[in-house]
N, C-alpha and C positions, 0 to 999 in steps of 0.2 A: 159085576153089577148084579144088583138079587130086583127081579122082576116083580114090579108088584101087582097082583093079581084081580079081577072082577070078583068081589064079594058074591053076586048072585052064581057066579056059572066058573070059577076059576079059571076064565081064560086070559089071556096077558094084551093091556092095551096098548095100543098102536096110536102115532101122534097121526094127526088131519090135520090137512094145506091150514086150516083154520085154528091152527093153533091148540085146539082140545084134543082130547085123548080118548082113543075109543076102543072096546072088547071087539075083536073080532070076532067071538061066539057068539055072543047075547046081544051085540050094539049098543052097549051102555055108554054113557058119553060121561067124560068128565071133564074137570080145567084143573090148573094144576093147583084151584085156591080149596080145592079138596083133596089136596092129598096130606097128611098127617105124618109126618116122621119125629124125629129123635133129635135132639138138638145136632147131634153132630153127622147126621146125614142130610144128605138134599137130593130132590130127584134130579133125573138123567136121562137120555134119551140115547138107544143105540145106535151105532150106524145103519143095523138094519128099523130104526123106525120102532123099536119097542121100550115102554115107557119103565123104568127101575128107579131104583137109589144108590146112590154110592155112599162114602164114607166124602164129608165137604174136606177140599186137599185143604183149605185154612186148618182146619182141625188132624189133617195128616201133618203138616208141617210142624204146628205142635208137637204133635204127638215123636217127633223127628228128634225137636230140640232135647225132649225130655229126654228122649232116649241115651241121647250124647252125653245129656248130662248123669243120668245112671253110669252110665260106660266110661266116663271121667272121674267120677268118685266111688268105684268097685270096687270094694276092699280084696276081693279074689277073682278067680278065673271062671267060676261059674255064674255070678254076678255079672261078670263082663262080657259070659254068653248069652243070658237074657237078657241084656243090655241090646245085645247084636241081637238077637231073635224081633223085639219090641222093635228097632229101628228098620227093621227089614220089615214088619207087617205094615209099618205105618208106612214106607214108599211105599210099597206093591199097593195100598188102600189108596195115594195120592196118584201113582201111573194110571190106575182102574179109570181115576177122577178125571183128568188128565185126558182119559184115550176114549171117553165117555163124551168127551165137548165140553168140560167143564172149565174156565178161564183160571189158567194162574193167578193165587191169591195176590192183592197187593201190600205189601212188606212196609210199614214205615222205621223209619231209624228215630231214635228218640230226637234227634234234632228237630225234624219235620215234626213230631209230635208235641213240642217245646215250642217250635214254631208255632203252629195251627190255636193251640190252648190262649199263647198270646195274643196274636191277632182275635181270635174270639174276644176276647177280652177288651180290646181295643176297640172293637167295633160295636161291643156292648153299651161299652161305657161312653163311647161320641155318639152317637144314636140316638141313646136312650136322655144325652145329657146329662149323665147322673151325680146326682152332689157328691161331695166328699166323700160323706158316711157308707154311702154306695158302694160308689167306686172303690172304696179300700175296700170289702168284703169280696166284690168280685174279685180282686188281686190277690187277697188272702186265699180263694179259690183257685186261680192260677199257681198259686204258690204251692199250696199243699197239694195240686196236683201230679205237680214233678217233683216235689218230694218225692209220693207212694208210687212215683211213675217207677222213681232209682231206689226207693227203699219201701216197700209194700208194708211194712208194722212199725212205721214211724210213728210216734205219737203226734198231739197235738202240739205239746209241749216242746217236741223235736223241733215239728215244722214253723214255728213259732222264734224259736232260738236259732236256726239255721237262714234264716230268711230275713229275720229284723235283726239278730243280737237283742234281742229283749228279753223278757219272761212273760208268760201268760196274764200275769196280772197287770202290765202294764199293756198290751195290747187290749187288753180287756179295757181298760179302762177309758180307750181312746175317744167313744163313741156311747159311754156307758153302755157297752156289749156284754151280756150277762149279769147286770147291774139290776134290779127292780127298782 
């Protein structure tokens, strides 16, 4: 964990019963809706009570998969030790996270995520009452969402033909959708 410091005095703050974070040099108080990091850090707290950032484990575990997947399609040997170098910083970054207090991330399996999209959907559309016109476009949403969910550079056209058997211009047409 890399400690982050008091801008006036460099000394490293310390969490209070009260939830804010304090320099024990200077007394400077802060919260932690001032603290500024990097998309894939978050701060931490030690066991002994001093406030840092680690590396977020959601973004080590990332960083895990990728690695596996270099180390899967390594055309040689030293490819497939930076493959192992990369997958070894990303644990040691998720243990740090890990041994810091930080919760293991939670994982969904594309079902649950297929799941959730739908019910959204569902609840959109009885809710809000929505007419026909509606209703199909939010579904068109749900659709081409698990499209790009299992194919990330699927066209429109893709998700269109995989999902109705149609082509674009006849979905288009359904609703006078892109029609002036």
């Amino acid at each position: 964990m890399i400690l982050i410091h008091c801008p006036a005095c460099e000394g490293t703050y310390h969490l209070l019963s009260n939830g804010t974070f304090q320099c024990l040099t200077c007394d400077r108080q802060i919260t932690t809706r001032d603290i500024s990091l990097d998309g894939q850090e978050t701060w931490a707290v030690d066991p002994a009570a001093c406030l840092g950032y680690v590396t977020d484990p959601a973004a080590s575990l990332t960083d895990m998969d990728d690695a596996i997947e270099e180390y899967a399609s390594a055309p040689d040997r030293e490819t497939r030790r930076l493959a192992l170098a990369h997958f070894q910083a990303a644990l040691t970054a998720y243990t740090e996270a890990r041994e810091n207090g930080l919760a293991q991330p939670r994982r969904y399996t594309g079902k649950e995520i297929r799941r959730a999209i739908n019910d959204a959907a569902d609840l959109i559309n009885e809710k809000l009452n929505l007419d026909e016109p509606e209703s199909d476009i939010v579904n068109l949403c749900v659709n081409a969402s698990i499209t790009l969910m299992e194919n990330p550079k699927a066209s429109f056209e893709q998700v269109v033909t995989q999902n109705y058997g149609i082509t674009v211009e006849e979905i288009m047409s359904w609703w006078d959708w892109g029609y002036e």
